[in-house]
matplotlib code that plots the C-alpha trace (Angstrom):
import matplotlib.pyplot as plt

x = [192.0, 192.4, 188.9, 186.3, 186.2, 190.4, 189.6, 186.2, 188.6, 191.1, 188.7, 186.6, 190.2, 190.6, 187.0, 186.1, 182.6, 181.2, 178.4, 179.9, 177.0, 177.9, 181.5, 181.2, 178.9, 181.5, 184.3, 182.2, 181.1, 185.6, 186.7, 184.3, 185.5, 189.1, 188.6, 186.6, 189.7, 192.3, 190.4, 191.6, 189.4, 190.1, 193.7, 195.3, 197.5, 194.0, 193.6, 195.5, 194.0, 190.5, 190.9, 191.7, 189.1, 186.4, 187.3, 187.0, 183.8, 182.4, 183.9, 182.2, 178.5, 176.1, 178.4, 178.4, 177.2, 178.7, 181.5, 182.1, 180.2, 181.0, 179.2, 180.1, 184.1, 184.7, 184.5, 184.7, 185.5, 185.8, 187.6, 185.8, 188.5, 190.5, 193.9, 197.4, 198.4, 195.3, 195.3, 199.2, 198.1, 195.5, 198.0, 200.2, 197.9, 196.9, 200.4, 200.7, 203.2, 202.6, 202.2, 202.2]
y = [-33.1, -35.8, -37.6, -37.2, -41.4, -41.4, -38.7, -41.2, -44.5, -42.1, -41.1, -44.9, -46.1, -43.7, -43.7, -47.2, -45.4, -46.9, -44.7, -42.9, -40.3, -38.9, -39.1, -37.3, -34.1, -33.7, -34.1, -30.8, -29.3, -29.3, -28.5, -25.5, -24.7, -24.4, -22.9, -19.8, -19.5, -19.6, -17.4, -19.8, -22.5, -26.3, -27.5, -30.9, -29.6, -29.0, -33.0, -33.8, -30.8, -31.7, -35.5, -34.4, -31.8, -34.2, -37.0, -35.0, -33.7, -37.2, -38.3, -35.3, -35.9, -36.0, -34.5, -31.1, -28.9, -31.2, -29.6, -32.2, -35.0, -36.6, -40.5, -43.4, -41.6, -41.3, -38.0, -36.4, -33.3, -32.2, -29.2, -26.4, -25.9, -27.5, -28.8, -26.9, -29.5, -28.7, -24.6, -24.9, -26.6, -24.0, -21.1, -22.2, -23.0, -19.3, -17.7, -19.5, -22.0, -24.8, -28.3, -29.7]
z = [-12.7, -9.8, -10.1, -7.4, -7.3, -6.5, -3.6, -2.5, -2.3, -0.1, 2.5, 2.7, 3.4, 6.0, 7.9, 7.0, 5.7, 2.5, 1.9, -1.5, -1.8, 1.5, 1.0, -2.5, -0.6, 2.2, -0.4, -2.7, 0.4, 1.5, -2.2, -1.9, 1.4, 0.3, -3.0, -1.0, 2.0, -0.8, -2.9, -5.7, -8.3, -8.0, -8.2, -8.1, -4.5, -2.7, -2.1, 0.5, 2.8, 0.7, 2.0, 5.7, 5.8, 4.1, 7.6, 10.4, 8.6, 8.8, 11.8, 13.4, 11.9, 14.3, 17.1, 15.8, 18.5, 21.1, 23.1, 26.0, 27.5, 30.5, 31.7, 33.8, 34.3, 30.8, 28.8, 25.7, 23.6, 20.3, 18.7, 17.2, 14.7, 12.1, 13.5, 12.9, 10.4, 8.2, 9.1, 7.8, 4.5, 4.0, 4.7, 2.0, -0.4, 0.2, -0.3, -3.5, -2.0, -4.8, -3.9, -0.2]

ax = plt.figure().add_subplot(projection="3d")
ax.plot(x, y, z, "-o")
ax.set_aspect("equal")
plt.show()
């Protein structure tokens, strides 16, 4: 099994966030996520959709229920789902389709 620390160092590299108990409950809180919309236990070909799943979870904390905000002519939005690339891992991983 591909350690929990190798999957940590991936997503600090790609958030620049340090805090390693947080990154370890979003990276539980994704694995447990996929295992329950592929219907399957752990596996080595979840952790690249684990990875991208576990950084837009922390990138969104604490912008949650926000779905725009406008000030001083700037705005923003965030989606409400996951993006195609990560819904297209997830439907493979579903059908069976061996590693991404």
């Amino acid at each position: 099994m591909y350690l929990l620390e190798n999957l940590i160092e991936e997503v600090k590299l790609l958030t620049n966030k340090t805090d390693e108990n947080l990154i370890s409950l979003i990276l539980n809180k994704s694995i447990k996520e996929v295992e329950i919309y592929t219907n399957q236990n752990y596996n080595e070909k979840f952790n690249n959709v684990i990875v991208d799943i576990a950084v837009i979870k922390l990138n969104k904390l604490g912008t949650e229920g926000l779905a725009s905000q406008s000030y001083s002519g700037a705005s923003e939005s965030y989606i409400d789902a996951y993006p195609t690339y990560i819904l297209n891992q997830l439907n493979k991983l579903k059908k069976g389709w061996g590693m991404l």
